[in-house]
C-alpha positions as CSV (number, residue, x, y, z in Angstrom):
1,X,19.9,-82.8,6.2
2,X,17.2,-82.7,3.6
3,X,14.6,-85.5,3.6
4,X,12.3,-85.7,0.1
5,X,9.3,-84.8,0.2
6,X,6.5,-87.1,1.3
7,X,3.4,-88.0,-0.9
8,X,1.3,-86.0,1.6
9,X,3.2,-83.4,1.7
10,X,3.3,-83.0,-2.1
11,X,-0.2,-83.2,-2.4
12,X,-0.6,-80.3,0.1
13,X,2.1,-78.4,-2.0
14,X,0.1,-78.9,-5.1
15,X,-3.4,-78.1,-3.3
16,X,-3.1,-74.1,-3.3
17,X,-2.7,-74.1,-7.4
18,X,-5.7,-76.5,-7.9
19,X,-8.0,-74.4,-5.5
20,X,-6.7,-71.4,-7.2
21,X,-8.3,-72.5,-10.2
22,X,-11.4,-73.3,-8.8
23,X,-11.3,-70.1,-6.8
24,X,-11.2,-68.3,-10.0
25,X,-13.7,-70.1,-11.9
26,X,-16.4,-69.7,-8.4
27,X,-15.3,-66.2,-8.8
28,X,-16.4,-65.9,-12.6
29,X,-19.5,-67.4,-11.7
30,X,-20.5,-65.0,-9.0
31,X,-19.2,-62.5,-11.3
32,X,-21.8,-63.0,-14.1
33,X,-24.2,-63.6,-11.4
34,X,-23.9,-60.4,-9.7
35,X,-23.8,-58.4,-13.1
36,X,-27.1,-60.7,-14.4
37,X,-28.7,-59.7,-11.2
38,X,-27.5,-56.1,-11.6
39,X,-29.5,-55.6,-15.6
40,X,-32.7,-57.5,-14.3
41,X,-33.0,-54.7,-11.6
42,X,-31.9,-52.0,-14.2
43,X,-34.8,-53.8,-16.3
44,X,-37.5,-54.4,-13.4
45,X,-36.8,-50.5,-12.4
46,X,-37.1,-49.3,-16.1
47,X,-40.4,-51.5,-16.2
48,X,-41.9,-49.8,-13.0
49,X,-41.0,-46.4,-14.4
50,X,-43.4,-46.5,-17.5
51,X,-46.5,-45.0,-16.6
52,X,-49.2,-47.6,-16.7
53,X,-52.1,-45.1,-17.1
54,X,-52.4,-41.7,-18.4
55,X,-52.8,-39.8,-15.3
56,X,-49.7,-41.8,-13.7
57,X,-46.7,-39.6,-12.1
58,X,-43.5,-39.8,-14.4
59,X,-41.0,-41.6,-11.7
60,X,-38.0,-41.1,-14.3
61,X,-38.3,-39.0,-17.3
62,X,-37.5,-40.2,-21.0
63,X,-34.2,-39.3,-21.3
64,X,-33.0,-41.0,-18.2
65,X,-35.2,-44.0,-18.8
66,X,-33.3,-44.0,-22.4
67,X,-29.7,-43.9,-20.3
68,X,-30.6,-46.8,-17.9
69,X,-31.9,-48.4,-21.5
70,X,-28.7,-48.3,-22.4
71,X,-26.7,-49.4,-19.7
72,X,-29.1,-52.5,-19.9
73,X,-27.7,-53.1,-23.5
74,X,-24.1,-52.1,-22.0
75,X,-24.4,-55.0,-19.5
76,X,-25.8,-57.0,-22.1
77,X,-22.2,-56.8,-23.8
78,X,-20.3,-57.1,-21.3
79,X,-21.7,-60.8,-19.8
80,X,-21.9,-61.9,-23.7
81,X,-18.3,-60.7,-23.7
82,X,-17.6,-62.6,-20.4
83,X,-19.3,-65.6,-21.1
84,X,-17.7,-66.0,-24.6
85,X,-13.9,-65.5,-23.0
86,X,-14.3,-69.0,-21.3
């Protein structure tokens, strides 16, 4: 014989679909975090790679400095992109 369900155990029924949602929004965030983080290092490495003096080695040469450049802006994009699909 079926007994109805309890107000606890409706509240535990319900709990999976409200930590989903949170899940997914903590996701998000660690998301964007992980792709900000990503473009400073592109940035900070792109930074290091400009010869500060005349006589300094080239670490990376122009064109691939002008790739990582652009995966910068590429990143860029994508977490405006992200951040404006909220």
């Amino acid at each position: 014989m079926d007994e109805p369900a309890s107000v606890m155990q409706q509240s535990i029924a319900s709990f999976p679909q409200k930590e989903g949602l949170m899940l997914g929004h903590e996701r998000r965030s660690k998301v964007l975090a992980k792709l900000t983080n990503a473009r400073c290092e592109l940035e900070d490495a792109l930074s290091l790679s400009i010869p500060a003096a005349r006589y300094d080695p080239v670490v990376i040469a122009e064109p691939l400095r002008s790739r990582l450049s652009a995966m910068v802006d590429e990143l860029k994009g994508v977490l405006r992109q992200i951040e404006g699909s909220q």
